[in-house]
HTML snippet that shows the backbone in 3Dmol.js (N, CA, C, O; Angstrom):
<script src="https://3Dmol.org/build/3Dmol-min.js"></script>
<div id="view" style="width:600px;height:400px;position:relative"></div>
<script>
const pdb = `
ATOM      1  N   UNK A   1    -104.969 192.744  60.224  1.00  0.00           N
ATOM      2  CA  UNK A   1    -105.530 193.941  60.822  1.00  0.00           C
ATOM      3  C   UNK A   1    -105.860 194.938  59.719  1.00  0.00           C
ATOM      4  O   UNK A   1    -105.075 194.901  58.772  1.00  0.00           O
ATOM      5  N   UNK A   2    -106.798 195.771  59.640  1.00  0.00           N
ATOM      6  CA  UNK A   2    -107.397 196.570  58.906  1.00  0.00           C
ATOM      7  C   UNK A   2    -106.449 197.955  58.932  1.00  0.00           C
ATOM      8  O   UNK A   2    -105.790 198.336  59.899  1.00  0.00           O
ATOM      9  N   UNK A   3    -106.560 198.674  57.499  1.00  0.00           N
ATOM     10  CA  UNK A   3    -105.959 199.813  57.984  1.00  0.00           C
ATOM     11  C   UNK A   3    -106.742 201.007  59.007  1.00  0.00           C
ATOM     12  O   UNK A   3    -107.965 201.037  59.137  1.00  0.00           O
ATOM     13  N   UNK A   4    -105.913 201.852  59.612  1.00  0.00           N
ATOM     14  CA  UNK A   4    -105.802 202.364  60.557  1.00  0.00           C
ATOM     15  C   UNK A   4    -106.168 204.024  59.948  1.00  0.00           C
ATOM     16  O   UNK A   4    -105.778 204.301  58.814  1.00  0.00           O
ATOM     17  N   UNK A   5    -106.763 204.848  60.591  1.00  0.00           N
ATOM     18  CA  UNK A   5    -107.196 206.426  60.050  1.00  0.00           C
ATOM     19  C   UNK A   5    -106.415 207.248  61.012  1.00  0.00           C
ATOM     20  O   UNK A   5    -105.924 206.959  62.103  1.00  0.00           O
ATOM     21  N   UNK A   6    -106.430 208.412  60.281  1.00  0.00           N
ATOM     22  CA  UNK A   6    -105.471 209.387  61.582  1.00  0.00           C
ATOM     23  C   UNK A   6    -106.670 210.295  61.510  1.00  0.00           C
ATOM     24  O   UNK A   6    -107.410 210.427  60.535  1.00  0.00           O
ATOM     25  N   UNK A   7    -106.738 210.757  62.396  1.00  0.00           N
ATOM     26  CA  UNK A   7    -107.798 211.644  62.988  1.00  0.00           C
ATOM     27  C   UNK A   7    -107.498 213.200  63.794  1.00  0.00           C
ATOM     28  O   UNK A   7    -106.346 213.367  63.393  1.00  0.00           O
ATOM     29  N   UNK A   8    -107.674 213.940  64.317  1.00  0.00           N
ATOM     30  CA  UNK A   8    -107.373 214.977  64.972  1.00  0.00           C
ATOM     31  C   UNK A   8    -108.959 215.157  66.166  1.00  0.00           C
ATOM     32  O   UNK A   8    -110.152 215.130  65.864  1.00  0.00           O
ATOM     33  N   UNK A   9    -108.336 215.322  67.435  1.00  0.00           N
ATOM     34  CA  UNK A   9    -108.796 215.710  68.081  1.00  0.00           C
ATOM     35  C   UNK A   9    -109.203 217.173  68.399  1.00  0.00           C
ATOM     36  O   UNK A   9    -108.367 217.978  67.991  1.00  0.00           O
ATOM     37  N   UNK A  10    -110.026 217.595  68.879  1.00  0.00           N
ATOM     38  CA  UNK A  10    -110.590 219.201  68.845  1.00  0.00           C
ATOM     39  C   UNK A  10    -110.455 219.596  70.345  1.00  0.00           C
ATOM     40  O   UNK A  10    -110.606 218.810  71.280  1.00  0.00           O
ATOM     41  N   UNK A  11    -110.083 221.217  70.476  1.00  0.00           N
ATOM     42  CA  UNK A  11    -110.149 221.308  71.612  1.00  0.00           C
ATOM     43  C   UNK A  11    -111.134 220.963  72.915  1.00  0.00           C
ATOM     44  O   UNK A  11    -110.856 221.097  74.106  1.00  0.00           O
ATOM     45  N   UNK A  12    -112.498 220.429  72.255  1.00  0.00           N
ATOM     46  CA  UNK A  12    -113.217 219.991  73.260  1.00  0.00           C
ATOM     47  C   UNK A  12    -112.987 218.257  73.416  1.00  0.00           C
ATOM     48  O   UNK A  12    -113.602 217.668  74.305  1.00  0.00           O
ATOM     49  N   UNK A  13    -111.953 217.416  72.381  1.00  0.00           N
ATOM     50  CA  UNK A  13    -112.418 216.055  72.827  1.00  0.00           C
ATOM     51  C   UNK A  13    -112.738 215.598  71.863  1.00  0.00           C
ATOM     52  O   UNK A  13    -112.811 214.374  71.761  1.00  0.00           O
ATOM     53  N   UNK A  14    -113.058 216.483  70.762  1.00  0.00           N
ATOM     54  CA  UNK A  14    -114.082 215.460  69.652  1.00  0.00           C
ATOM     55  C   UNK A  14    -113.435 214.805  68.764  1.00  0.00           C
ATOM     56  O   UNK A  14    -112.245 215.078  68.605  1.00  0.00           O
ATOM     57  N   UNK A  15    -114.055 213.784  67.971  1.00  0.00           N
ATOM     58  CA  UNK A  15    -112.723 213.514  67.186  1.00  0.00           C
ATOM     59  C   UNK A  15    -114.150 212.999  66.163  1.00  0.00           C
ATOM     60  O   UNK A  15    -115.226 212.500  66.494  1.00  0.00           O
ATOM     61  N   UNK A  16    -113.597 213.372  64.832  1.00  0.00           N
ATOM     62  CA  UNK A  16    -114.616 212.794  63.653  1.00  0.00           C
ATOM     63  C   UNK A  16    -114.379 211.695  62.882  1.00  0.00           C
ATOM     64  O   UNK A  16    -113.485 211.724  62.036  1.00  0.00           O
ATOM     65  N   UNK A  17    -115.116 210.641  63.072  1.00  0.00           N
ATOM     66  CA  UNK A  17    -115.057 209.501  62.110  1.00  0.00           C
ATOM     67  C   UNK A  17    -115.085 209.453  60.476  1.00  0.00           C
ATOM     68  O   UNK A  17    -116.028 209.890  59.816  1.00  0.00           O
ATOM     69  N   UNK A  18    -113.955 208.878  59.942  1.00  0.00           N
ATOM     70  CA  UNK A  18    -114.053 209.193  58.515  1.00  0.00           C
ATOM     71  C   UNK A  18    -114.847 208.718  57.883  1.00  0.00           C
ATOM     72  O   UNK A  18    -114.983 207.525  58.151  1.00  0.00           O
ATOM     73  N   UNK A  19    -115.711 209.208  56.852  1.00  0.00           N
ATOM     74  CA  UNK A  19    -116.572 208.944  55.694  1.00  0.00           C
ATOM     75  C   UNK A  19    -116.946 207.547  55.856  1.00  0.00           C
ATOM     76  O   UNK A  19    -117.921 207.039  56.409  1.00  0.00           O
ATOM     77  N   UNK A  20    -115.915 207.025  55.229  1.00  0.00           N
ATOM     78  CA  UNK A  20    -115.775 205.139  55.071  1.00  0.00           C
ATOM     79  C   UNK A  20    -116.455 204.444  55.916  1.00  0.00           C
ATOM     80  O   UNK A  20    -117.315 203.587  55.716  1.00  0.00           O
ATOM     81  N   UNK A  21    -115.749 205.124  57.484  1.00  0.00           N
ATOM     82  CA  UNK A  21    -115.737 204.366  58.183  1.00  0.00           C
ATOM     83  C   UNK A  21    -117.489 203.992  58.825  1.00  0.00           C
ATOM     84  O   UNK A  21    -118.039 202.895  58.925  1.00  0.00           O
ATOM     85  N   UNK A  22    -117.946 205.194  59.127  1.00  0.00           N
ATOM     86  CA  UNK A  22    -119.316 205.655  59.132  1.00  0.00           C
ATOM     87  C   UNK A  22    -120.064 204.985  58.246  1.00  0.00           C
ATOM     88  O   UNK A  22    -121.085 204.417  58.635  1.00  0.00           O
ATOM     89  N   UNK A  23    -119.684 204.945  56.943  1.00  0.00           N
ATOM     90  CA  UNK A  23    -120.426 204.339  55.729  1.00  0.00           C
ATOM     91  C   UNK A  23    -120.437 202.932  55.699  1.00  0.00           C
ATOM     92  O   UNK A  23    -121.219 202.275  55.012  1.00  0.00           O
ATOM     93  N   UNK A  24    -119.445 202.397  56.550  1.00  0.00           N
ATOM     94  CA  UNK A  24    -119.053 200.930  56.215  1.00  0.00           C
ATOM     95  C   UNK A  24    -119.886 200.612  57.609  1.00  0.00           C
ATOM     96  O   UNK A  24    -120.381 199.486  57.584  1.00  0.00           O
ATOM     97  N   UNK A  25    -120.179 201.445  58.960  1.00  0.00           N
ATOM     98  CA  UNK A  25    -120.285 200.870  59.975  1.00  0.00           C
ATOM     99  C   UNK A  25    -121.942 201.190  60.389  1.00  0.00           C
ATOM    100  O   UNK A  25    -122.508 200.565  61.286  1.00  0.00           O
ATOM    101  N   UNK A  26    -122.648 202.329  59.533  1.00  0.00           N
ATOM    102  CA  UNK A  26    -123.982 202.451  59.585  1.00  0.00           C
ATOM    103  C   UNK A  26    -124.100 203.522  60.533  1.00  0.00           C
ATOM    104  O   UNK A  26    -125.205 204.001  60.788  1.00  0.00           O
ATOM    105  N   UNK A  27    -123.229 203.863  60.980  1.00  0.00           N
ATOM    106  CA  UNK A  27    -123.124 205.184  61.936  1.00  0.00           C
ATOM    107  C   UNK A  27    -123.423 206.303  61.439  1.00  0.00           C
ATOM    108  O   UNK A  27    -122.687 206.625  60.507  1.00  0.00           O
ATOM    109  N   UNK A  28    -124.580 207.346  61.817  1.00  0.00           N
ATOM    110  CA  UNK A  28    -125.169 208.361  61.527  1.00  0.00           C
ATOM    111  C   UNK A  28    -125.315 209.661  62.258  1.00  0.00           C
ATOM    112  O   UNK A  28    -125.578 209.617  63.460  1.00  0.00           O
ATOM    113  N   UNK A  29    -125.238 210.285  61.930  1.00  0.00           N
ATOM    114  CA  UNK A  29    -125.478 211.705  63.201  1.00  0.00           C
ATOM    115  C   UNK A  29    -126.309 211.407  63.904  1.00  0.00           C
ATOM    116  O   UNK A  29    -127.188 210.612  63.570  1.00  0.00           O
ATOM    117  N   UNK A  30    -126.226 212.155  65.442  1.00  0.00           N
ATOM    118  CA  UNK A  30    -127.111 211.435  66.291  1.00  0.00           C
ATOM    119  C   UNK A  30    -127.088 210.225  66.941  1.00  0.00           C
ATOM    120  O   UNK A  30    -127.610 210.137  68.053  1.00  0.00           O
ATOM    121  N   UNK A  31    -126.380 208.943  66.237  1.00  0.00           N
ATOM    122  CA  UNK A  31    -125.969 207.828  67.035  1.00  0.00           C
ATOM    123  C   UNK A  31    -125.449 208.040  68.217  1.00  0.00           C
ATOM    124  O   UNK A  31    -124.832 209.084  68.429  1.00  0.00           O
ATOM    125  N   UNK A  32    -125.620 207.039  69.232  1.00  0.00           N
ATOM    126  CA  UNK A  32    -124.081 206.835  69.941  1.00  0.00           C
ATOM    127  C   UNK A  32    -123.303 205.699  69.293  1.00  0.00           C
ATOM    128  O   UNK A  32    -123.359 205.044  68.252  1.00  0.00           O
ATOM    129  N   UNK A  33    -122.503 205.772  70.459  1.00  0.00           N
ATOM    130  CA  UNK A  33    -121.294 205.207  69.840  1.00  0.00           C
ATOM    131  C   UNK A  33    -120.826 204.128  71.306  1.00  0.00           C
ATOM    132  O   UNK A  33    -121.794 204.457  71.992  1.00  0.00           O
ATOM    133  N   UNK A  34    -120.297 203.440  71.927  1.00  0.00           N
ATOM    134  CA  UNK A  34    -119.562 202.807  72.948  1.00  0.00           C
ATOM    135  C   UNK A  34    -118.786 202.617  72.658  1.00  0.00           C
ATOM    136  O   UNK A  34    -118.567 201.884  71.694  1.00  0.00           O
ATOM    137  N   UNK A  35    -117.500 203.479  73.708  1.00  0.00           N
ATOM    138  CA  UNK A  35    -116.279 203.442  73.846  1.00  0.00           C
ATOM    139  C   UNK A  35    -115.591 202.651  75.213  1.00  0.00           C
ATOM    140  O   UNK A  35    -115.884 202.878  76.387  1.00  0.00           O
ATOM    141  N   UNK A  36    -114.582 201.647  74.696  1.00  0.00           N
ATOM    142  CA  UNK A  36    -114.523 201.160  75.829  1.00  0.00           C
ATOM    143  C   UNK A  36    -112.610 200.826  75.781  1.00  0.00           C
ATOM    144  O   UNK A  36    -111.902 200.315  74.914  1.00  0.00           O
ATOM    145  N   UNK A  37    -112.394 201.228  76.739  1.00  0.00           N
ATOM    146  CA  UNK A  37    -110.379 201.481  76.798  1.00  0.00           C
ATOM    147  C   UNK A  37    -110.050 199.825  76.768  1.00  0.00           C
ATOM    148  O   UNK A  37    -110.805 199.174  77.490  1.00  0.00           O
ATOM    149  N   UNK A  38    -109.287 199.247  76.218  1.00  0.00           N
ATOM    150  CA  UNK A  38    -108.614 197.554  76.439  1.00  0.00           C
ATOM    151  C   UNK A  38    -107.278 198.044  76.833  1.00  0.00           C
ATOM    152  O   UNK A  38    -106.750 199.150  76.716  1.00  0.00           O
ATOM    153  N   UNK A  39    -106.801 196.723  77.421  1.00  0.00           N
ATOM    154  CA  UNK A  39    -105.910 196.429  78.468  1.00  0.00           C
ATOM    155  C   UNK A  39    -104.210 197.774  77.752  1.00  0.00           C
ATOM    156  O   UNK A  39    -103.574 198.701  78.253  1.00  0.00           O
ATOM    157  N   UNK A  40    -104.206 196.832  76.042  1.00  0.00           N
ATOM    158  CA  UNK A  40    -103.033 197.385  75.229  1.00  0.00           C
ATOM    159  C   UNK A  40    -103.226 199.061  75.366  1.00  0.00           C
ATOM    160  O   UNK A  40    -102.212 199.754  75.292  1.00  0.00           O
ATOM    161  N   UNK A  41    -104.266 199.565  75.525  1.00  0.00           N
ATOM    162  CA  UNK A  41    -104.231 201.158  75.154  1.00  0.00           C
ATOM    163  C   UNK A  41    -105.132 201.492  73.864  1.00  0.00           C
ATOM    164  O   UNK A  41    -105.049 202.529  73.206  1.00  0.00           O
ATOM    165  N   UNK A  42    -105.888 200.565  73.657  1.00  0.00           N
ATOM    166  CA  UNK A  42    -106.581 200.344  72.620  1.00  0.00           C
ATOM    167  C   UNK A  42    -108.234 201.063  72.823  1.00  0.00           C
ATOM    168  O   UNK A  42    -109.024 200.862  73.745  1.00  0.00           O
ATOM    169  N   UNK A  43    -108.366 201.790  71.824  1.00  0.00           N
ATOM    170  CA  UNK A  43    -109.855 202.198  72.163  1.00  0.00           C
ATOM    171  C   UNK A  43    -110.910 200.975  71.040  1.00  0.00           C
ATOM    172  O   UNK A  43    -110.392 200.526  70.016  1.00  0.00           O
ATOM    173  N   UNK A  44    -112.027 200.675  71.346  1.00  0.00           N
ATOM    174  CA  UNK A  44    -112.942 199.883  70.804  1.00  0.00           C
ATOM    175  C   UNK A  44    -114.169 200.836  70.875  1.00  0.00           C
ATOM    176  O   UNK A  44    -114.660 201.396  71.856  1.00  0.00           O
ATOM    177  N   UNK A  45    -114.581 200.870  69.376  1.00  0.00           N
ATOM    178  CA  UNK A  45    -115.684 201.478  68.986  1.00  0.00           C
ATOM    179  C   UNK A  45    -116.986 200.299  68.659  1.00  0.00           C
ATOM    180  O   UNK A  45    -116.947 199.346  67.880  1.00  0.00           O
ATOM    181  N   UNK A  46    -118.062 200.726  69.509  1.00  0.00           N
ATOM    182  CA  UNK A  46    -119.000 200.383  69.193  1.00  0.00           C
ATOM    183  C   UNK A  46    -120.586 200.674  68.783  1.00  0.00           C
ATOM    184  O   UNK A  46    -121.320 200.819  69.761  1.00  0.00           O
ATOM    185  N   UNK A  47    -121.173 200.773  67.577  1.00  0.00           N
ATOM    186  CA  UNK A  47    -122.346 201.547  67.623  1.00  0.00           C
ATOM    187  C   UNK A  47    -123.714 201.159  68.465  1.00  0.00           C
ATOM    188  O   UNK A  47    -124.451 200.269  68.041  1.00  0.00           O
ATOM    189  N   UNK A  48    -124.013 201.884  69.693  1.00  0.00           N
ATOM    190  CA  UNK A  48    -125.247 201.118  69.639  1.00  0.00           C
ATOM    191  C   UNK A  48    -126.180 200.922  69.290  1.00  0.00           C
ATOM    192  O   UNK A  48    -126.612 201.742  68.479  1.00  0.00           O
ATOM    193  N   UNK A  49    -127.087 199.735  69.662  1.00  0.00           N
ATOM    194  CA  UNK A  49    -128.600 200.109  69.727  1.00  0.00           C
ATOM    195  C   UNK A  49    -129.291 200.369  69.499  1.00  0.00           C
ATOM    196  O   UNK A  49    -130.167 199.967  70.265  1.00  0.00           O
ATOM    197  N   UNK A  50    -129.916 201.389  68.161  1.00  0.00           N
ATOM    198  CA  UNK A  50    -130.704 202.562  68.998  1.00  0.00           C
ATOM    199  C   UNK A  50    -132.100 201.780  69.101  1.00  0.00           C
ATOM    200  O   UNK A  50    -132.437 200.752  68.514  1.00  0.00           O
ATOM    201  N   UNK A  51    -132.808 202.556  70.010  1.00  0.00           N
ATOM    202  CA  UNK A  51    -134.088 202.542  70.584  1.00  0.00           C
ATOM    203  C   UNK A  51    -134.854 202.144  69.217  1.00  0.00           C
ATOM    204  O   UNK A  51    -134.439 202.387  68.084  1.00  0.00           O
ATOM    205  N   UNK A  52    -136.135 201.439  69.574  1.00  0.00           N
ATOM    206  CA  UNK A  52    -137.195 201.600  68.496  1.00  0.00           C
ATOM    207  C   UNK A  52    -137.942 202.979  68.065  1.00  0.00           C
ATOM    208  O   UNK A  52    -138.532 203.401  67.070  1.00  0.00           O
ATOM    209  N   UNK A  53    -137.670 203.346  69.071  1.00  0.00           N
ATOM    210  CA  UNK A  53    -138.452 205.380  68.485  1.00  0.00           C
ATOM    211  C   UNK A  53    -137.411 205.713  68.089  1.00  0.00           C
ATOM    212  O   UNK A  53    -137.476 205.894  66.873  1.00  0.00           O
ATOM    213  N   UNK A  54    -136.260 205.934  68.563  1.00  0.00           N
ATOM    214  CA  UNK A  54    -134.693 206.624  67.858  1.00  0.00           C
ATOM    215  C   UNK A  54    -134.908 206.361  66.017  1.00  0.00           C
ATOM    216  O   UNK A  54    -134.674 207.212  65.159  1.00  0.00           O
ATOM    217  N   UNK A  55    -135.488 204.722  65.737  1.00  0.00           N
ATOM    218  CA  UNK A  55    -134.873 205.012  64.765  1.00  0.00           C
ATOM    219  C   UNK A  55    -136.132 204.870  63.741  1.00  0.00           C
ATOM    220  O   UNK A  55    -135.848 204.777  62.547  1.00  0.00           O
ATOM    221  N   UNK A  56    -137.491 204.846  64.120  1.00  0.00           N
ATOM    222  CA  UNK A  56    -138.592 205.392  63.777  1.00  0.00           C
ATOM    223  C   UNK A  56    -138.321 207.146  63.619  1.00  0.00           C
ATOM    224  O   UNK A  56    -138.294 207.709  62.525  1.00  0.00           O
ATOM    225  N   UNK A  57    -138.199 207.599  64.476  1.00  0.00           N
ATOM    226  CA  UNK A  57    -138.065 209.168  64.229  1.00  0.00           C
ATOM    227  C   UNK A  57    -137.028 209.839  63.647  1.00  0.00           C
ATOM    228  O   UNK A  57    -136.957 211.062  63.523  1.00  0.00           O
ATOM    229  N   UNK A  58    -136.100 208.904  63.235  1.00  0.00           N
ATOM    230  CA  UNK A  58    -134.752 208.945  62.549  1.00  0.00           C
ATOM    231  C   UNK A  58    -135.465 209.024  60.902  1.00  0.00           C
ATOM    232  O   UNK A  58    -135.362 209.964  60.113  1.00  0.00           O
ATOM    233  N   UNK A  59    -135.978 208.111  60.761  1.00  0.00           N
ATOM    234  CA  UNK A  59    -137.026 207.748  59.438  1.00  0.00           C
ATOM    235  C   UNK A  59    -137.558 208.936  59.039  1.00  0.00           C
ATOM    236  O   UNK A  59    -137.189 209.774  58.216  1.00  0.00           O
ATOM    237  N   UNK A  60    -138.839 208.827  60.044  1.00  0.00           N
ATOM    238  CA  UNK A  60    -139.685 210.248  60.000  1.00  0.00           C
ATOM    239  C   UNK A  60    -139.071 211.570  59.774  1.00  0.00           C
ATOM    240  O   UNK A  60    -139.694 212.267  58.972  1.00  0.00           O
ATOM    241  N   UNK A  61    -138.177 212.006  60.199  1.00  0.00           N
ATOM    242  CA  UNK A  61    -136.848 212.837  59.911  1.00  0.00           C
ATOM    243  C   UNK A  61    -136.283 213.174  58.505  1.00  0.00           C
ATOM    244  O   UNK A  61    -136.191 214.288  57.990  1.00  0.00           O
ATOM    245  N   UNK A  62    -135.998 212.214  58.101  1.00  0.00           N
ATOM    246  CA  UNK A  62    -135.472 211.713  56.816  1.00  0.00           C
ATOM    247  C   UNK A  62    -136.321 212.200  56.169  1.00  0.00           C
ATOM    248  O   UNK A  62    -136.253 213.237  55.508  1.00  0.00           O
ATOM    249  N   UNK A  63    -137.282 211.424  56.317  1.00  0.00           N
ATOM    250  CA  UNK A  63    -138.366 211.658  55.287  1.00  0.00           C
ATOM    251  C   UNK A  63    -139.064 212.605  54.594  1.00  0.00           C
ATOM    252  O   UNK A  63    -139.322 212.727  53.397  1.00  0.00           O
ATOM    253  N   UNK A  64    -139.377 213.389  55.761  1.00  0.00           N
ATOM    254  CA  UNK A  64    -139.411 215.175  56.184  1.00  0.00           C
ATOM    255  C   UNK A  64    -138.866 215.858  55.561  1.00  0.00           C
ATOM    256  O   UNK A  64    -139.624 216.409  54.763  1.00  0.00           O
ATOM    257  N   UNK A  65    -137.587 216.241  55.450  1.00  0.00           N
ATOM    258  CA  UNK A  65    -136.549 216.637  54.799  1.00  0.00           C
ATOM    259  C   UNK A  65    -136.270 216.293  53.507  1.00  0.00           C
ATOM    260  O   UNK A  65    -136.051 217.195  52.699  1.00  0.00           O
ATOM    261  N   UNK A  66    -136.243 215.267  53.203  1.00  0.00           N
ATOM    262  CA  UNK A  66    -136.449 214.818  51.614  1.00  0.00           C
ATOM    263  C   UNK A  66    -137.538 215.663  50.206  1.00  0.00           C
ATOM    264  O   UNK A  66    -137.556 216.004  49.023  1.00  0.00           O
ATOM    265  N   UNK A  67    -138.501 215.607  51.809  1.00  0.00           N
ATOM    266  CA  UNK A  67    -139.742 215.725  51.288  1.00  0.00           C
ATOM    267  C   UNK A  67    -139.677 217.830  51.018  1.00  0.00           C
ATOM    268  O   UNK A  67    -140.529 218.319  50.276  1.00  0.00           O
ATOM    269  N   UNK A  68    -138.712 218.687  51.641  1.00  0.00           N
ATOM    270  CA  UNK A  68    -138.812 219.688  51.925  1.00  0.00           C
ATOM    271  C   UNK A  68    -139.694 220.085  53.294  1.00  0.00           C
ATOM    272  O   UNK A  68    -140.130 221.217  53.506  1.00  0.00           O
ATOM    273  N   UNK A  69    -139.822 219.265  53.927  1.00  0.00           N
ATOM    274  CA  UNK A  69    -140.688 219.677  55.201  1.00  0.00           C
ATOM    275  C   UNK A  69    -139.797 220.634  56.564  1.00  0.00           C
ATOM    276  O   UNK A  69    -138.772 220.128  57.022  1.00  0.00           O
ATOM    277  N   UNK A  70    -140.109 221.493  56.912  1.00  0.00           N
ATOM    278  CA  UNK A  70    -139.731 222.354  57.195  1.00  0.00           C
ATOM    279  C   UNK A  70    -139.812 222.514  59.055  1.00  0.00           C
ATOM    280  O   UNK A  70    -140.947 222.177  59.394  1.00  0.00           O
ATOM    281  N   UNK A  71    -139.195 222.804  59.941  1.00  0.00           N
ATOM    282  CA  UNK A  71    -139.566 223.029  61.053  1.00  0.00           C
ATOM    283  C   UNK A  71    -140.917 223.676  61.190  1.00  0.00           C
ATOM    284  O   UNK A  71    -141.944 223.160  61.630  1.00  0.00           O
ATOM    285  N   UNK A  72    -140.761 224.730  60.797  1.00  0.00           N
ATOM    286  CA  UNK A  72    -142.128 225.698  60.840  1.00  0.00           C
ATOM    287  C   UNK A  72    -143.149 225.046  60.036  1.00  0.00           C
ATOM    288  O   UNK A  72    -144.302 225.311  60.378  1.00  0.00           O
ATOM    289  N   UNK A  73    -142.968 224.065  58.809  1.00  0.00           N
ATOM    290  CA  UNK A  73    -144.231 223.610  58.787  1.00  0.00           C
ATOM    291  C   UNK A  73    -144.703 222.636  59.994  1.00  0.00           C
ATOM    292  O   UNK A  73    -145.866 222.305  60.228  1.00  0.00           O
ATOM    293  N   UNK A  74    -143.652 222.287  60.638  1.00  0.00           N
ATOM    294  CA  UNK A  74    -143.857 221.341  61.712  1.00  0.00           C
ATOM    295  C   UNK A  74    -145.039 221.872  62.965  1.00  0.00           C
ATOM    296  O   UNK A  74    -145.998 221.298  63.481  1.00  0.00           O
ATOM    297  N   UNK A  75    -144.376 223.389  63.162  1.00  0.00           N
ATOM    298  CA  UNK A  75    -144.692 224.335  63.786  1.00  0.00           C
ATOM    299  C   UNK A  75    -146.430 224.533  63.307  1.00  0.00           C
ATOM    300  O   UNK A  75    -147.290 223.958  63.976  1.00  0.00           O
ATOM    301  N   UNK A  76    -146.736 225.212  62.354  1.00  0.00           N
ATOM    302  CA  UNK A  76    -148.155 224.933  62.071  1.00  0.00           C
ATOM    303  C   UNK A  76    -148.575 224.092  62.012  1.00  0.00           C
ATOM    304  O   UNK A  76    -149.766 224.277  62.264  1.00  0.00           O
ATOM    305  N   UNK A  77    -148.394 223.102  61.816  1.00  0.00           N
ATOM    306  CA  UNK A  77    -149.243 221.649  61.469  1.00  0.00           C
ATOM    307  C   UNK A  77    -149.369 221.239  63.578  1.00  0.00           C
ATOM    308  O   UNK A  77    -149.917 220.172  63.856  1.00  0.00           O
ATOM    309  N   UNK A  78    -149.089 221.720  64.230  1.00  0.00           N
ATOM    310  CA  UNK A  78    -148.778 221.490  65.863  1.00  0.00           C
ATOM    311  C   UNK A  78    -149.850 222.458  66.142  1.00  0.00           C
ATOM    312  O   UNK A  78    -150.745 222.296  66.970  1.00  0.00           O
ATOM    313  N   UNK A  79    -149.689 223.433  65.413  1.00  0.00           N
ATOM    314  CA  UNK A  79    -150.584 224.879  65.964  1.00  0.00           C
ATOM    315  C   UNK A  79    -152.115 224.614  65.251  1.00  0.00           C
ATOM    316  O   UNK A  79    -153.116 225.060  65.811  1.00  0.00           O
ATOM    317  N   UNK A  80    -152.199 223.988  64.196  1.00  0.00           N
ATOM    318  CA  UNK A  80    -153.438 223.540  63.886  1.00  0.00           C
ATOM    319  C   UNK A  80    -153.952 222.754  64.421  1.00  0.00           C
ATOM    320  O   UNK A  80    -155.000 222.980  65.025  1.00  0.00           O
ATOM    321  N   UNK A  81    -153.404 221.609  64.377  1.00  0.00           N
ATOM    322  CA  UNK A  81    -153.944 220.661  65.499  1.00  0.00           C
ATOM    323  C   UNK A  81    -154.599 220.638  67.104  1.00  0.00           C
ATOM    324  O   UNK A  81    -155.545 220.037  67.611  1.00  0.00           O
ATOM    325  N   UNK A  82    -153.520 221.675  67.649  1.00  0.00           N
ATOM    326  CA  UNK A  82    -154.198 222.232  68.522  1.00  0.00           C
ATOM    327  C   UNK A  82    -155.465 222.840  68.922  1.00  0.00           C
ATOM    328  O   UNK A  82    -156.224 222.673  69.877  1.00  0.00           O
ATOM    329  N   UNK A  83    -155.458 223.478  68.059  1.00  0.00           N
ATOM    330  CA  UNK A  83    -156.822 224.735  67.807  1.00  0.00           C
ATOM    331  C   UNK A  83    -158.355 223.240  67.078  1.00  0.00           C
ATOM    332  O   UNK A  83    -159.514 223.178  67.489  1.00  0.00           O
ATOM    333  N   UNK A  84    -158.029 222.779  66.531  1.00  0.00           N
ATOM    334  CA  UNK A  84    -159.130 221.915  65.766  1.00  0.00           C
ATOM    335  C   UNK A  84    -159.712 220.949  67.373  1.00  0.00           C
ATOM    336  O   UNK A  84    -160.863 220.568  67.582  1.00  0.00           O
ATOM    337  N   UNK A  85    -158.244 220.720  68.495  1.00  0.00           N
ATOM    338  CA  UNK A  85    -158.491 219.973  69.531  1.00  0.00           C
ATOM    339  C   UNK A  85    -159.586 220.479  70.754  1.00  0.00           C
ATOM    340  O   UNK A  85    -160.380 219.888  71.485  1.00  0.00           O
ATOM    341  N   UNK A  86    -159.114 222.131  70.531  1.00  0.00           N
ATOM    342  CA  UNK A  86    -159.922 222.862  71.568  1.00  0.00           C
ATOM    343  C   UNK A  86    -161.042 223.203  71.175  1.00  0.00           C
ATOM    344  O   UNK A  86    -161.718 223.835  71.987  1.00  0.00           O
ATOM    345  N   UNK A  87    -161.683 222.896  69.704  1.00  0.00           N
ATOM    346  CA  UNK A  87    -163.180 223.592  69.224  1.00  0.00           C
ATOM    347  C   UNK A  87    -164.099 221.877  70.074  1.00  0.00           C
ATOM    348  O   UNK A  87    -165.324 221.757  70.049  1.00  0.00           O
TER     349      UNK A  87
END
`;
const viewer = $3Dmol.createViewer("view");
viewer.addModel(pdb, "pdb");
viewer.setStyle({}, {cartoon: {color: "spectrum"}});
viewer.zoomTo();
viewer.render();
</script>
């Protein structure tokens, strides 16, 4: 069996996955996660899925940001487009 992390729960429920574990398991902000209770009292973590746009726009995201791209440039580049749509 693997070692085991201690964690702390927050008053709402939350509980944060350590570094490693995230790093070792590909888990990213924004993921979900599937939680599912076993018989012992055991919780089982699982990452899902994600969607083909989830992780296209996960990319695009990334990329953005890397790049310095900015909400508000997001914001004009939406507001231009617009205006070029209605001439």
């Amino acid at each position: 069996m693997e070692r085991g992390n201690m964690v702390r729960v927050s008053s709402k429920g939350q509980v944060v996955l350590p570094k490693r574990l995230r790093d070792r398991t590909g888990i990213r902000e924004g993921d979900y996660v599937f939680v599912q209770e076993l018989d012992d009292g055991v919780l089982l973590l699982e990452k899902s899925a994600a969607s083909s746009l989830a992780t296209i726009a996960a990319e695009l995201r990334d990329k953005a940001r890397s790049q310095g791209f900015t909400r508000e440039d997001l914001r004009q580049a939406i507001e231009k487009a617009r205006r070029a749509r209605q001439r």
